[in-house]
C-alpha positions as CSV (number, residue, x, y, z in Angstrom):
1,X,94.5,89.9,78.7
2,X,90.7,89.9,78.9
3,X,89.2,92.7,76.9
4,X,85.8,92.7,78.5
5,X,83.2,95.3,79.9
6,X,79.9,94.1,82.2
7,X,77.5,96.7,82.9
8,X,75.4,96.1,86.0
9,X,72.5,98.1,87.8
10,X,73.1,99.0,91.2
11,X,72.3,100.9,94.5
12,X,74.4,102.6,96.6
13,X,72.0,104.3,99.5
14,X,69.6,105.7,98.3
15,X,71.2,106.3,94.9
16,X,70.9,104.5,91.3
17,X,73.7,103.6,89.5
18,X,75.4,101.8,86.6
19,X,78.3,100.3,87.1
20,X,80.4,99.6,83.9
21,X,83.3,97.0,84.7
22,X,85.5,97.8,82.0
23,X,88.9,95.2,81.9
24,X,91.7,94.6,79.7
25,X,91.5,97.2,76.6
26,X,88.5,99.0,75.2
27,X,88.2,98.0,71.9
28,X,85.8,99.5,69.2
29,X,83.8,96.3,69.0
30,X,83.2,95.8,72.7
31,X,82.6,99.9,73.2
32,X,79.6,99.4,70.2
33,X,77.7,96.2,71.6
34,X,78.3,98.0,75.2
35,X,76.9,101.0,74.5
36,X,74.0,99.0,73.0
37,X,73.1,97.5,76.7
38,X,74.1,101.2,77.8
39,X,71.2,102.0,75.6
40,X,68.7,99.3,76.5
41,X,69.8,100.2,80.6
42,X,69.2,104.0,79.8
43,X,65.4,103.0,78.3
44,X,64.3,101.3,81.5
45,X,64.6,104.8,83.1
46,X,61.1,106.2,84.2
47,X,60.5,110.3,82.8
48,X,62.6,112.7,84.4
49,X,64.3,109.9,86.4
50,X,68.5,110.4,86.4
51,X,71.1,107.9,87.1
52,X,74.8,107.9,88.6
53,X,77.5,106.1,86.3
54,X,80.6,104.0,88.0
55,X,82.7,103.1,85.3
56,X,85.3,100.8,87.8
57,X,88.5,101.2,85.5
58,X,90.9,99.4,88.0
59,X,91.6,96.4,85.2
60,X,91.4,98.4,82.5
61,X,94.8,98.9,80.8
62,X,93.6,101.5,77.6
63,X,91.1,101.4,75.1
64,X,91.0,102.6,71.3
65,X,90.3,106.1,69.9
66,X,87.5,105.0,68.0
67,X,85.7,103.5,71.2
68,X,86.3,106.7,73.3
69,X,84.8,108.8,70.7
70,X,81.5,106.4,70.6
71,X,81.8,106.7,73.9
72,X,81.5,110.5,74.1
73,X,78.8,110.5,72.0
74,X,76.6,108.1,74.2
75,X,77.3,110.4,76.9
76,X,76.4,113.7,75.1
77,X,72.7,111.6,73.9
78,X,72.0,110.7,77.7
79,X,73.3,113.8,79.0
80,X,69.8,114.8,80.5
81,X,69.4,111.4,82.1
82,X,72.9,111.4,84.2
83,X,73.8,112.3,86.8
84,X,77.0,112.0,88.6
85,X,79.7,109.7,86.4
86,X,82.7,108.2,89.0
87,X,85.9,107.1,87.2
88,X,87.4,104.4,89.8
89,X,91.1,104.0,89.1
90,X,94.5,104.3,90.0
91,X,95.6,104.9,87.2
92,X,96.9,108.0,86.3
93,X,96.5,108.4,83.1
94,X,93.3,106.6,82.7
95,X,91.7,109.4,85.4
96,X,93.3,112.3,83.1
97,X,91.6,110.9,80.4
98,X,88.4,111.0,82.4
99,X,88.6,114.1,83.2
100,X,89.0,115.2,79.6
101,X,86.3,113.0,78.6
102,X,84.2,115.3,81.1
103,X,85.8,118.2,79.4
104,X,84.3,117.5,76.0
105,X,81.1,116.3,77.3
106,X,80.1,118.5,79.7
107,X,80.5,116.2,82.5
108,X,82.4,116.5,85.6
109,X,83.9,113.5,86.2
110,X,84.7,112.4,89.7
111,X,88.0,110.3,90.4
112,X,88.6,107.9,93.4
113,X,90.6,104.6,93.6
114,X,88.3,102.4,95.2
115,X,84.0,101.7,94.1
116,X,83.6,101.8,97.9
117,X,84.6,105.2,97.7
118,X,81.6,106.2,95.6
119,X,78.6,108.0,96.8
């Protein structure tokens, strides 16, 4: 399996977003040079701007401890700069990881199976 994850700028309305396309497995390696375009993203924001996260996990299968916990910590750094964050998956326990990422983070996650469900 691919282990792969794209992140793309987007707009859904009126709304900005970043859409992460995470597939296959989250690996440490692949969480660290993604969170580096995260960061790069995050810096074209103007002051005061906020932005809505998708992070589409319909191909993702799992990811590594290691890269969840860089991931949290990415989150907690842009926590003024975020707005909504949309978990897209139908996986079970991929969503209840989500919503315990938003747990420890401060976040609250919203769940739905589809990206054309997010608004």
């Amino acid at each position: 399996m691919i282990n792969s994850l794209k992140i793309t700028p987007v707009k859904k309305g009126s709304k900005d977003f970043l859409q992460f396309d995470f597939e296959g497995d989250l690996k440490e390696t692949i969480a660290l040079d993604s969170i580096q375009q995260w960061k790069d993203e995050m810096s074209k924001l103007l002051p005061g701007q906020k932005v809505n996260l998708i992070f589409n996990c319909r191909k993702m299968s799992g990811f590594e401890t290691e890269a969840r916990k860089h991931w949290q910590e990415t989150m907690k750094l842009f926590k003024g700069q975020i707005s909504d964050v949309w978990v897209v998956s139908e996986n079970i326990f991929i969503r209840t990881a989500a919503k315990t990422m938003g747990l420890l983070t401060g976040f609250n996650m919203k769940t739905c199976n589809s990206v054309s469900e997010v608004s």
